[in-house]
Legacy VTK file of the C-alpha trace (Angstrom):
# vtk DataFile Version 3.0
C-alpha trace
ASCII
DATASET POLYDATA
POINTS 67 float
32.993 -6.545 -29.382
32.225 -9.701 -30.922
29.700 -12.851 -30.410
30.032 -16.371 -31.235
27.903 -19.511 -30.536
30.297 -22.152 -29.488
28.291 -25.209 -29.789
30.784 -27.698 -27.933
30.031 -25.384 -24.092
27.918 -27.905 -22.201
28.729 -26.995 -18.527
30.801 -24.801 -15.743
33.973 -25.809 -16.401
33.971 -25.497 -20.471
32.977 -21.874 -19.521
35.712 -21.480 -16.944
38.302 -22.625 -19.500
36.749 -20.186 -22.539
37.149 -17.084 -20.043
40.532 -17.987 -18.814
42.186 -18.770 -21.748
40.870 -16.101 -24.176
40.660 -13.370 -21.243
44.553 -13.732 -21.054
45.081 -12.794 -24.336
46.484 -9.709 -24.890
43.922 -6.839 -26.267
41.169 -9.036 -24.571
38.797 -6.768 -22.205
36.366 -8.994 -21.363
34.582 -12.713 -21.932
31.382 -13.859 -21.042
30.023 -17.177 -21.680
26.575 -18.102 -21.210
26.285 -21.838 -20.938
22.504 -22.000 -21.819
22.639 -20.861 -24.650
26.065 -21.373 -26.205
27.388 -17.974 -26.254
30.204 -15.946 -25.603
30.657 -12.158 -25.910
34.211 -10.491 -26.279
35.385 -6.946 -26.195
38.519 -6.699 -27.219
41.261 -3.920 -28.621
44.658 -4.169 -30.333
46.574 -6.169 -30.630
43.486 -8.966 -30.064
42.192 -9.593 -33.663
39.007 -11.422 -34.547
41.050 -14.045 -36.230
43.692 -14.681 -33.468
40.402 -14.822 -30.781
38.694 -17.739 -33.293
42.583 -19.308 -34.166
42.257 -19.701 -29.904
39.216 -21.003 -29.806
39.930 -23.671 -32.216
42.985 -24.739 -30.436
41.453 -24.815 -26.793
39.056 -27.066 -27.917
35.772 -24.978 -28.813
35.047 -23.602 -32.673
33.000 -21.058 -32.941
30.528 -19.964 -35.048
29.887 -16.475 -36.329
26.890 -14.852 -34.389
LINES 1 68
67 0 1 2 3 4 5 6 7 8 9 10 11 12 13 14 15 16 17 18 19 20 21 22 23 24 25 26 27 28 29 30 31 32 33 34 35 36 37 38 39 40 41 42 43 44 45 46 47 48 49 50 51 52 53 54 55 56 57 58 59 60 61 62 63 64 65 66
């Protein structure tokens, strides 16, 4: 499991698009972003790597930062 504030998430739909994208990633159990305060929470298993999971981030739109 792994936590990251992801300081661009301002509403609904930037949460929406955080779960879909990185919950289709293969290894990826689960994603749950909290809108209030920024956060997302992701269990995940091989092949899902911490690196790959923040590369996807990045590229959808919303860096994260370490937790």
């Amino acid at each position: 499991m792994i936590n990251y504030i992801l300081p661009d998430v301002s509403c609904g739909h930037c949460k929406m698009n955080v779960e879909r994208e990185v919950g289709e990633m293969q290894g990826v159990t689960s994603v749950l972003v909290t809108v209030e305060n920024k956060q997302v929470v992701i269990q995940y298993g091989y092949p899902a790597t911490s690196e790959r999971i923040e590369e996807l981030l990045t590229e959808i739109g919303y860096p994260a930062e370490g937790v």
